[in-house]
C-alpha positions in Angstrom: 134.1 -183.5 118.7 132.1 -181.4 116.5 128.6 -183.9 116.6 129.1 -183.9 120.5 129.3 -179.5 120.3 126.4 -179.8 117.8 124.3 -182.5 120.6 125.2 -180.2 123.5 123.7 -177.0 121.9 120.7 -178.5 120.4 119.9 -180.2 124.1 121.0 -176.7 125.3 118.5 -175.1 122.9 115.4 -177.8 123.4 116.3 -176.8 127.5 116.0 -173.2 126.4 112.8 -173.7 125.1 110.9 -175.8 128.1 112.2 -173.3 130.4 110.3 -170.3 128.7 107.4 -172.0 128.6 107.7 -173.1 132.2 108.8 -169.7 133.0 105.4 -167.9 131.6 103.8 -171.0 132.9 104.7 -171.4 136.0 106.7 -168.5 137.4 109.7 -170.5 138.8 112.0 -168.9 136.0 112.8 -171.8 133.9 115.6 -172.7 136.5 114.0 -176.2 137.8 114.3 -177.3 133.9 117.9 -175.5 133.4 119.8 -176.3 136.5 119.2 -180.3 136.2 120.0 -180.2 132.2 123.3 -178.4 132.9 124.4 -180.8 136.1 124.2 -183.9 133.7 125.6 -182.2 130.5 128.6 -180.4 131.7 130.7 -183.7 132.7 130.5 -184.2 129.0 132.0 -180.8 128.5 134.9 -181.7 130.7 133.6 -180.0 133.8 133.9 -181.5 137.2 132.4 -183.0 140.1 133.4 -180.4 142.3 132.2 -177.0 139.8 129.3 -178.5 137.8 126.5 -177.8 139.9 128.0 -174.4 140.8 128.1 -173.8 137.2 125.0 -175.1 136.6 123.2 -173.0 139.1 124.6 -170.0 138.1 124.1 -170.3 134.3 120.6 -171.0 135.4 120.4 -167.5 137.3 121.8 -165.8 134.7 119.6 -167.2 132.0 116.5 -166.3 134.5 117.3 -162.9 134.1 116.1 -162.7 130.5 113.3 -165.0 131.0 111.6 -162.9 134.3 111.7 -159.9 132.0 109.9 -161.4 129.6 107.7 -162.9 131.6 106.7 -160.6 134.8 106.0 -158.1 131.7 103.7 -160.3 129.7 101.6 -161.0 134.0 101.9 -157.1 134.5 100.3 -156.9 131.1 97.3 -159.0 132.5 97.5 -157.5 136.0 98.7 -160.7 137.4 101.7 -159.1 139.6 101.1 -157.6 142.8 103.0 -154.9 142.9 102.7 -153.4 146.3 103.5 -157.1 147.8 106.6 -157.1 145.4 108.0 -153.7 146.6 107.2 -155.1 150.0 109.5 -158.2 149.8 112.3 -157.1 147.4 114.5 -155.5 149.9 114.3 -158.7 152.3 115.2 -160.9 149.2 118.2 -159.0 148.3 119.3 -159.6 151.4 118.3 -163.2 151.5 120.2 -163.7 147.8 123.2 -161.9 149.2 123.3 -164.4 152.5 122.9 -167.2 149.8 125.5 -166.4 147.2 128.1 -166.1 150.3 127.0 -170.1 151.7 126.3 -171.2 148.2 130.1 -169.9 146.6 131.5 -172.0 149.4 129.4 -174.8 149.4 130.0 -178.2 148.2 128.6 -180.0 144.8 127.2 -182.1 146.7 125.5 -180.1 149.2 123.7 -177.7 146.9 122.6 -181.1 144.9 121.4 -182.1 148.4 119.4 -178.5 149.3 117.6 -178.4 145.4 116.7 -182.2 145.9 115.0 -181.4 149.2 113.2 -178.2 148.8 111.9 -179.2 145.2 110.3 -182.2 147.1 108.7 -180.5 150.2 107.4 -178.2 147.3 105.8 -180.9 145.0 104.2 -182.5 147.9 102.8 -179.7 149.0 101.3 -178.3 145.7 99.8 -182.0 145.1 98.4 -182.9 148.4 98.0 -179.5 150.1 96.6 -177.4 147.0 93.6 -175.0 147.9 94.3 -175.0 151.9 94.9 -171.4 153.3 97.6 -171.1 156.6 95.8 -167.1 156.4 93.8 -164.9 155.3 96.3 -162.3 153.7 99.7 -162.3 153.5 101.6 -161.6 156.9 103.0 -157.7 158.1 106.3 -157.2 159.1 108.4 -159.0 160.9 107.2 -162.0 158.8 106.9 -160.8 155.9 111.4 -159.5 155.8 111.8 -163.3 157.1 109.5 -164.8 154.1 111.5 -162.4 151.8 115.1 -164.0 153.7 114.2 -167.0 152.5 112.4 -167.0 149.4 115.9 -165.0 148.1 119.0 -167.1 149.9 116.9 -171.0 149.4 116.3 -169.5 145.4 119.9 -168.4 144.6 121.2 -171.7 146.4 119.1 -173.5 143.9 119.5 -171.5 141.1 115.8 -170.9 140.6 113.5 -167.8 140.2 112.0 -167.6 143.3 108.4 -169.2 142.2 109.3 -172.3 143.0 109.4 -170.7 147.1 107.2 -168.4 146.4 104.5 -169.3 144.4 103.2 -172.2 147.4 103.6 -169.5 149.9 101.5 -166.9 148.3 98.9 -169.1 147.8 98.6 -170.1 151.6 98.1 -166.6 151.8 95.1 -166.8 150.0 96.1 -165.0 146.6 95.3 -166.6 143.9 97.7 -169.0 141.8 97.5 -166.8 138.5 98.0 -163.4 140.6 100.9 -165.9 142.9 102.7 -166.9 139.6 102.6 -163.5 137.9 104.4 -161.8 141.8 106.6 -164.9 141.3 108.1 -164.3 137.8 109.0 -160.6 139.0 110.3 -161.6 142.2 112.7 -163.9 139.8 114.4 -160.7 138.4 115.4 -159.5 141.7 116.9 -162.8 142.5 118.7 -163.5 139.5 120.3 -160.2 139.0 122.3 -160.2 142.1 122.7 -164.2 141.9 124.4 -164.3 139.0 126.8 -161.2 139.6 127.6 -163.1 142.9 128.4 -166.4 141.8 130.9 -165.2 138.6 132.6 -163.1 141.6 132.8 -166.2 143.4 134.0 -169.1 141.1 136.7 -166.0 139.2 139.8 -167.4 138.4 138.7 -171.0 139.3 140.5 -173.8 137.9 138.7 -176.4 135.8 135.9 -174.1 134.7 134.5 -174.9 131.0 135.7 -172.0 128.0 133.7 -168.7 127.9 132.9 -168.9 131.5 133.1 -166.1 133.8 133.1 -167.3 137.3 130.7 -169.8 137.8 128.9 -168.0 135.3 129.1 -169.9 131.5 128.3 -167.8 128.3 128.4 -169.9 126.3 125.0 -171.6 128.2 123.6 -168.6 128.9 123.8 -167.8 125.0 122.5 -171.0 124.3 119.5 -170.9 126.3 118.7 -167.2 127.1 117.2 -166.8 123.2 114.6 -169.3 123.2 113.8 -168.9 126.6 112.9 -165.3 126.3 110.9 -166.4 122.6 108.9 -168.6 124.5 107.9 -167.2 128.0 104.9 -165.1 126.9 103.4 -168.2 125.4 103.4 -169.7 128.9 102.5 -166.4 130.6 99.6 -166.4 128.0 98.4 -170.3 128.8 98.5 -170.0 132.1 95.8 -167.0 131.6 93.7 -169.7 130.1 94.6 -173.1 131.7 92.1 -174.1 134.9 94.0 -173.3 137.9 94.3 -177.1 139.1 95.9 -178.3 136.4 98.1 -175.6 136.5 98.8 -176.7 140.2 99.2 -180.2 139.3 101.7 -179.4 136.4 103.6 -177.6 138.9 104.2 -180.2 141.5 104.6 -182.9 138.4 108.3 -180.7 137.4 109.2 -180.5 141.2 108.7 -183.7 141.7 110.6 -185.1 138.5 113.2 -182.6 138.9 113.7 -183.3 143.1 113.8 -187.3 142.4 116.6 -187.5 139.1 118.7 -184.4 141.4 118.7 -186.8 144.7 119.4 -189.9 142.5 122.3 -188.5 141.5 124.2 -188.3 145.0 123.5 -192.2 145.9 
């Protein structure tokens, strides 16, 4: 009992770590490393079929919280968030996370396995076969701009993502660049996770079969795990992706989307 506690942390803590550095890196919040760990480790920790990947997802969100601080501050530092776009959008997210914690609390397992499988895919194929092609000019006024917002936030929170894993493609077809796009994306991941988490441990409170220290969906005993090296890391990744070419950053992207989108799906056949 005490070798498999002492495996679950250290794969809790290794997780921890990748998902700083693909936080900084990346701007998707660490959540498309996080969420998949957590779906195949918490059978082991008794959870099940029907709670693991609402647990997972909102672990994940509540871990991102620490990590987008960290990182949208180390991209501000470097001028990489746009913050006019950012005030733009928030309001439009919140709403979007709101709409999203609502479906995703009553969702099946299954289901929100089914939506991250998907959208990581479409996603991946688009940042490796579609990179460098603009849809505009600049980013789009309002009404578009409230609907981009609707479902950057409710997609991300169902996921249990950041946001950058939305966002980051679609900026980009807007023509800002993928530093300046990764840098908006990490913020935007604060604005999501905040009210995601809060959302999901109203949701999943006083659910049966939940592992110990959870509240809600919401486990703290993962989130303790993995917030520390998480927030250690993420201004390592903010600082590489400063110094990285932009298509290798691109490809390295769609490479964890695409990994990630295949072992989720895999898992429902």
């Amino acid at each position: 009992m005490v070798v498999e506690f002492l495996s679950f942390g250290v794969v809790l803590a290794i997780a921890g770590a990748a998902a700083g550095l693909i936080a900084g890196l990346l701007g998707v919040g660490g959540g498309i490393v996080i969420v998949p760990v957590l779906f195949y480790l918490l059978p082991a920790a008794g959870v099940g079929e029907e709670h693991r990947m609402h647990v997972a997802v909102a672990t994940s969100l509540a871990t991102i919280i620490a990590t987008s601080i960290v990182s949208a501050r180390s991209h501000y530092k470097r001028g990489g968030v746009d913050v006019p776009l950012l005030k733009s959008v928030v309001p439009s997210i919140a709403i979007g996370v709101i709409i999203g914690v609502v479906i995703g609390g009553r969702a099946s397992g299954a289901m929100l396995t089914a939506v991250f499988a998907v959208v990581a895919l479409i996603v991946s194929i688009h940042m490796a076969f579609f990179k460098g092609r603009q849809l505009r000019e600049t980013f789009p006024g309002q009404p578009w701009r409230s609907f981009i917002g609707l479902f950057i936030g409710g997609f991300s929170v169902v996921m249990g993502i950041g946001g950058g894993t939305l966002s980051v493609p679609i900026l980009t077809l807007c023509n800002i660049p993928i530093r300046r796009a990764v840098g908006t994306a990490a913020a935007i991941g604060l604005f999501i996770a905040v009210p995601g988490a809060i959302g999901f441990a109203l949701a999943g409170w006083g659910e049966p079969g939940l592992p110990p220290g959870s509240l809600g969906y919401v486990n703290l005993i993962g989130f303790a795990l993995i917030a520390p090296l998480s927030m250690a890391l993420a201004p390592y990744g903010a600082k590489l992706a400063h110094t990285i070419p932009n298509e290798w950053l691109s490809r390295a992207f769609a490479i964890f989307l695409a990994a990630t989108s295949i072992r989720m799906g895999m898992s429902l056949m």
